[in-house]
N, C-alpha and C positions, 0 to 999 in steps of 0.2 A: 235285369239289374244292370245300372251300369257299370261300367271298367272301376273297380274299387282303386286303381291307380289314379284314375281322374279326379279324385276326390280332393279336396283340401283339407288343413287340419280341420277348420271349424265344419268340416261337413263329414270328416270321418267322425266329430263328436257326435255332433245328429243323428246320423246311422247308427252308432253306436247304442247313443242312449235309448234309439227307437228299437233295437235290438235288428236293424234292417239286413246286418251282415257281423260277424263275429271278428276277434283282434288276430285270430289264427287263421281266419280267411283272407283279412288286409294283407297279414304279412305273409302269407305263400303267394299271394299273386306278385307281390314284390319281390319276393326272391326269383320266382317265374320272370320277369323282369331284366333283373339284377344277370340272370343267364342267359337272355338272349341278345345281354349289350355289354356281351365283353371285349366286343370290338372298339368299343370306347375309353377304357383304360380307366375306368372312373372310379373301382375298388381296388385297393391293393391288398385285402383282408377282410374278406366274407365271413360270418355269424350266423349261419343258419342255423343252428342247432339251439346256440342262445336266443336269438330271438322269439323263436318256435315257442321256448322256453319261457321267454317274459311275455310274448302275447298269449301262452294258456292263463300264466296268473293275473294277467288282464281281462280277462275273460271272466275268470271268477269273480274278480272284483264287480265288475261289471253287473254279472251277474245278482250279485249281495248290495247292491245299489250303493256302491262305494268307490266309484270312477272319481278317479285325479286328475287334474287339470288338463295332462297330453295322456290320458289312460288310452292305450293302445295303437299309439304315433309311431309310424316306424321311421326312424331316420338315420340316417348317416353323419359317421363323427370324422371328420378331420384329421389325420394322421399324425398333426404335433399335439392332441388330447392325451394323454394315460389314460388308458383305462386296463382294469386292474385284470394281471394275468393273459391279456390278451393283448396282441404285436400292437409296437407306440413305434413307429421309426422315424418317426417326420419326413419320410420321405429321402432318407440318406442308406448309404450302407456302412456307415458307423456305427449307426444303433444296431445293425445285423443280431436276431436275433431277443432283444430287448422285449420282456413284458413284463409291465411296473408291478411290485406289489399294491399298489396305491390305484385311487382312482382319481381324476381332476375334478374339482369341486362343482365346472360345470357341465359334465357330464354326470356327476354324483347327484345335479340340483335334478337333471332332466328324466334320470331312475327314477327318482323320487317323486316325483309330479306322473310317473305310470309310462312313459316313454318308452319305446322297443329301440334295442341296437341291430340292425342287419349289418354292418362291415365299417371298416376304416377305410377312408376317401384320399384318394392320390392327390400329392400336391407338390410343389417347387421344395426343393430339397430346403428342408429349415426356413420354410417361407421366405426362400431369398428367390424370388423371380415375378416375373408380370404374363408368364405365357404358360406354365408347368409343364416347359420344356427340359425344368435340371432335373425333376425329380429319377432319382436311383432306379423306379420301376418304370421309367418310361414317360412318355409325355400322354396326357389326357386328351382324346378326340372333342372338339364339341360336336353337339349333337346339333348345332345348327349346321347348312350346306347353301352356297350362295345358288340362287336359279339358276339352272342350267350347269351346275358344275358340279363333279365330285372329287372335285380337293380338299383336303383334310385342314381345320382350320383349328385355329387353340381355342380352348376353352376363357383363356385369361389366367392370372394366378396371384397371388399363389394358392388361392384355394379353388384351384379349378376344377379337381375330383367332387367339389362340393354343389359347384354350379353348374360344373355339366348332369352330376346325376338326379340334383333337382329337376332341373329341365325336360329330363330324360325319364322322368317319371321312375326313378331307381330307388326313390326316398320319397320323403312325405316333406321333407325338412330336412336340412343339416346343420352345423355347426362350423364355424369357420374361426379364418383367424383375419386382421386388418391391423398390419403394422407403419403401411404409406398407400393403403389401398387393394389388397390382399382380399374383400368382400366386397369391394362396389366395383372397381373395376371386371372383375368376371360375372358379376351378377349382369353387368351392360352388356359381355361379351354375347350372354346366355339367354336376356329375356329373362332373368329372376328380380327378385328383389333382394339384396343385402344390404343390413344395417350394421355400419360401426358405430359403436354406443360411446357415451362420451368411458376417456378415460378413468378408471377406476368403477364403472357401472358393474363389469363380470369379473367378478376374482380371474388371476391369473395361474393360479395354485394349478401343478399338475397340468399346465400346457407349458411345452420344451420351449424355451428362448428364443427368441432372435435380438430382436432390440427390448429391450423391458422397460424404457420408457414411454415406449411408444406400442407396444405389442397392445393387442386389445380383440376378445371374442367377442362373436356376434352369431347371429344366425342368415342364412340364406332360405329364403323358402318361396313359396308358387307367387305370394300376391302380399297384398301388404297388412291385412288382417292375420295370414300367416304369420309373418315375421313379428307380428307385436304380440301371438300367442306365445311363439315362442319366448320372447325377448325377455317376455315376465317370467318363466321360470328358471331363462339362466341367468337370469341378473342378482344376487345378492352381497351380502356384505361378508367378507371370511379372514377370521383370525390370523390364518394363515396366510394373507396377503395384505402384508400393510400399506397398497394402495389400492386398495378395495376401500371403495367412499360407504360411510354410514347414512345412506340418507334411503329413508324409503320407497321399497320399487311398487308406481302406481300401475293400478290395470289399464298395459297400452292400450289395448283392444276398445275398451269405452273413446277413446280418443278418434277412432274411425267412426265417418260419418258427418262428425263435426264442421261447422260452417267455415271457413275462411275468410268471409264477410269480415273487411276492416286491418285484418293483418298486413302488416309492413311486409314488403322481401324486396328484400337485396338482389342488386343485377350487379357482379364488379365488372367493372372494366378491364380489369388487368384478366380475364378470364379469357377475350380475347385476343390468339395468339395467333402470330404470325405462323400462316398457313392451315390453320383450322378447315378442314374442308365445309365446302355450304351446306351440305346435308348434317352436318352438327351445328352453324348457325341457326339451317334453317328449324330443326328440333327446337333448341333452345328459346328461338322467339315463338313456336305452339306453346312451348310451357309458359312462356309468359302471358301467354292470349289466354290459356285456360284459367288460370291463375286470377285476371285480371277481370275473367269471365265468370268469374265463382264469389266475386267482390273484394280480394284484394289490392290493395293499393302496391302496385311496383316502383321502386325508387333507385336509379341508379347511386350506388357506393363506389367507394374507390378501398381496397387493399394494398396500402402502397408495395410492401415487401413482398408482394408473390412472387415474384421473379426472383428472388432470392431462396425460396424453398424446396427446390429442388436440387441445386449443388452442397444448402448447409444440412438436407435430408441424407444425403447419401456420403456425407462425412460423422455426422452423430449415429445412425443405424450399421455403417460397418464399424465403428470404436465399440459403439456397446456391444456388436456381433463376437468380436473379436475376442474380448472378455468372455465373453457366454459362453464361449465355442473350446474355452481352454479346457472344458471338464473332460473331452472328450480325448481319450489319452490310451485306450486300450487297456485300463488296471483294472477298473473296478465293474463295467459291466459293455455291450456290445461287441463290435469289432478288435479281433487284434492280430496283428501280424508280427509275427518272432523277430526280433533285431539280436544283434553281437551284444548288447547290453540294455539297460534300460531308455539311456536316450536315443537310440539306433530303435527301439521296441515302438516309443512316442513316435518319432519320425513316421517309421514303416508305414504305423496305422495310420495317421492323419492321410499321409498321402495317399493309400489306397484307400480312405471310409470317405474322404470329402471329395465333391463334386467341383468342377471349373468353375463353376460361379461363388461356390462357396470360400474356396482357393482364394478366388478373387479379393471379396468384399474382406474376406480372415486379414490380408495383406494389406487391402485401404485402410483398415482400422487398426494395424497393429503400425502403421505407419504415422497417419495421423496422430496417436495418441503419444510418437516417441519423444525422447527429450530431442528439445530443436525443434518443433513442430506441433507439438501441443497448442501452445498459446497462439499460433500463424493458424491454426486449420482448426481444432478441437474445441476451441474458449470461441471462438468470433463464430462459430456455429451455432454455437449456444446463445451469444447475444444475439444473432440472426433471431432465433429461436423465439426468445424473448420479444422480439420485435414484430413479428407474424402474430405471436396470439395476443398484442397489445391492439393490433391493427383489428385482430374481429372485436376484440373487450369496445374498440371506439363505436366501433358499427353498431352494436347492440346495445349500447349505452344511448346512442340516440335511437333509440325505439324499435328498431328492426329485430323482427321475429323469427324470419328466418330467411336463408341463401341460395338462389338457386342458380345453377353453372351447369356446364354439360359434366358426362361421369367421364368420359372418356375423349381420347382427340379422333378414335374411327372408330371401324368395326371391327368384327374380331381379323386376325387374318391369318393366311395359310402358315403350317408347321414349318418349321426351318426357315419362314420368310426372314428370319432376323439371322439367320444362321452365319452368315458373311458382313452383318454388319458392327457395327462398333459397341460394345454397351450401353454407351449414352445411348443410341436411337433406342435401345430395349428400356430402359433407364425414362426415356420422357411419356413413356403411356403411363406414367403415377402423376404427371404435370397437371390436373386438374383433382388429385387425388390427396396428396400429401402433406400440404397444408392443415388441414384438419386432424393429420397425427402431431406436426410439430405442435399443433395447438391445444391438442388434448379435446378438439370437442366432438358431438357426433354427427356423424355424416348418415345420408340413405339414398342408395342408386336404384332407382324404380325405372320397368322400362316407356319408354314412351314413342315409339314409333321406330320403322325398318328403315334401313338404306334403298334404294333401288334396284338391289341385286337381293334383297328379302334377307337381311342381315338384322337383328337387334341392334339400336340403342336406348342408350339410359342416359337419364338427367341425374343429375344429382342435388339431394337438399342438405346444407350445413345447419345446426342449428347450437342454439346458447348450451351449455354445460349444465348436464342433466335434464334437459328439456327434448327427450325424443317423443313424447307426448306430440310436441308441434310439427315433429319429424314426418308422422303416422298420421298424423291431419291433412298435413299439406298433401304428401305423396298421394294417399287416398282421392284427394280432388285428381290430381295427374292421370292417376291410373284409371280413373272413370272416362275421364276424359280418353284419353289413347286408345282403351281397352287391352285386353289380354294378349300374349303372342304364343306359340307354342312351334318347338319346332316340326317339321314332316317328318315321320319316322324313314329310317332310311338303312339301319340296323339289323 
């Protein structure tokens, strides 16, 4: 039999439905797994016993010829999910302690569809990072290593716990978060595939804040039929989040396969930026060859305002940050440290539960947003804002299907390589990234070929609002094209 780790969703169904191997077999070889790569940092909260647990009553089902859509998927959830009774910390030591009575509704849709939980996945403290270097528990190894080196290199972030342990064969699947590139950019880092769906596609309900205009779930998984299995069952429409859109979620999965023959895509110019190195030129123009190669017509766009999306992204995501972050006070649940009084108690905790970078962005946003500064920094953000997703409404209005740019500006690179430098340098790996949250539409980072030292990267495709159908099309062509990567165990 082979490695039941190797398996993909759509072929752990096969196996399954052939009865080729059991859901309590899947998931102890993953937990077998999950213990020999703790040198990767990639759980912060292991499930063995639950899972053990949902893969026997998978098995019955199974069994009773009553199999759900992911009946006996093991994956990993993302550490800003709730889920119910068991550790939610997003990755801080504020939440210390923290397990929701509640579950997030996209983790509630992925029970429901027969889904196994094996543990909560490390990531950037409140998905504020691009390396999952803040997070509380440490920083995530990727499980990639450049030829010839064993330097520890980032997975990407902030959901980097999610796409190292995809990668890492830890998971089947996981669940992430993409608030300015939070899922495509560590999926490039890893050689996975993550999709940010358009805004309002997954409820937001029951995953912790960071920006809420912009915050947005997704999943990260092996290949791109993965990620459109998942996609359909965390996508739906919830009471409880009123910018959860009412519109019907199609089977992505039918959409793989499909011709490209005739579709429009977008090349922008403003993608290339000074100093891009040529190993992500020279990617970008394979995707265009394949693309062009499969029958679609390529047609150079222009996005006037990109170069504006990055300094009005990191003025709107720390003001909303800043609001978000005020729940966290030491009264009613996590961290608290004793003060001489109540505000001296506020103080204590904040300071000892949040992290430097959270510190950070808490002060850009409470800055930005004050009188005197509001209408200079926090309004002209937002007309920026405005301005960016008018600029893809023109591109798509003249016919264009969909966008394709690189995912990232390099490869992944070594731990603390940013450690001495400025934020901004940390700050510009979302530069091909962020755009697509200012504008609410969805994005997907498939990988498409290595660096010269055996490193992943990824392309990435923008597409219209609610049309990740063309997302899972397009990529699909890329990924045949490229073919698979996986990294050298090395663990």
């Amino acid at each position: 039999m082979t490695d039941l780790t190797e398996l993909t969703i759509s072929g752990i169904r096969d196996g399954l439905s052939k009865k080729a191997f059991t859901a309590t077999e899947l998931t102890q070889a993953y937990l077998a797994n999950m213990e020999k790569a703790r040198a990767l940092n990639a759980y912060v909260f292991e499930t063995p016993e639950k899972a053990l647990a949902m893969a026997a009553e998978s098995d019955k089902r199974v069994a009773a010829g009553e199999a759900r859509a992911l009946e006996g998927v093991p994956l990993g959830i993302k550490d800003l999910f709730c889920t119910e009774g068991i550790h939610s910390q997003a990755g801080s030591h504020i939440l210390d302690g923290f397990k929701p009575p509640y579950e997030s509704t996209v983790t509630a849709n992925l029970w429901a569809a027969g889904a196994i939980m094996l543990g909560k996945l490390n990531m950037d403290e409140f998905a504020m990072g691009s390396s999952n270097e803040t997070s509380y528990y440490g920083p995530v190894v990727n499980p990639w290593r450049s030829e010839g080196s064993n330097a520890k290199l980032v997975p990407g972030g902030s959901s980097g716990g999610s796409a190292a342990a995809v990668s890492a064969r830890l998971c089947a699947g996981a669940t992430a978060t993409d608030t300015g590139g939070s899922i495509r950019q560590p999926a490039a880092f890893t050689g996975t595939v993550g999709i940010k769906p358009t805004y309002g596609r997954c409820s937001r309900w029951g995953v912790v804040a960071f920006a809420s205009s912009l915050d947005q779930a997704g999943p990260i998984a092996r290949d791109v039929r993965d990620a459109a299995i998942l996609m359909k069952s965390m996508a739906s429409v919830d009471a409880k989040d009123t910018t959860s859109v009412d519109i019907a979620v199609p089977d992505y999965e039918k959409a793989i396969g499909q011709s490209v023959r005739g579709l429009k895509i977008g090349i922008p110019k403003e993608y290339r930026v000074d100093g891009m190195p040529p190993e992500i030129e020279r990617l970008w123009q394979a995707g265009r060859d394949w693309l062009r190669e499969a029958g679609a017509d390529l047609v150079d766009i222009t996005l006037p305002h990109t170069k504006y999306a990055l300094p009005a992204y990191y003025i709107v995501a720390p003001a909303e940050a800043s609001s978000n972050l005020a729940r966290y006070d030491g009264v009613r649940y996590g961290l608290r440290v004793p003060g001489d009084d109540i505000v001296s108690m506020y103080e204590e905790t904040r300071a000892a539960g949040f992290g430097k970078e959270v510190k950070r962005r808490i002060l850009i946003g409470t800055y930005v947003l004050s009188a005197g500064y509001y209408d200079a920094y926090y309004l002209r953000a937002q007309k920026v804002r405005t301005l960016i997703k008018r600029d893809f409404e023109t591109v798509f209005a003249d016919g264009v299907d969909a966008i394709l740019t690189p995912a990232t500006p390099s490869a992944a690179f070594g731990l603390e390589a940013m450690a001495t430098a400025s934020p901004i340098e940390m700050y510009l790996n979302d530069i091909f990234t962020v755009t697509v949250n200012m504008a609410g539409l969805p994005g997907i980072a498939v990988p498409a070929g290595l660096t010269g030292d055996g490193l992943p990267l990824g392309l990435q495709l923008i597409g219209r609002p609610f049309d990740e159908e063309m997302l899972f099309r397009t990529a699909h062509v890329i990924e045949q094209a490229a073919g698979r990567f996986q990294p050298k165990q090395w663990w």
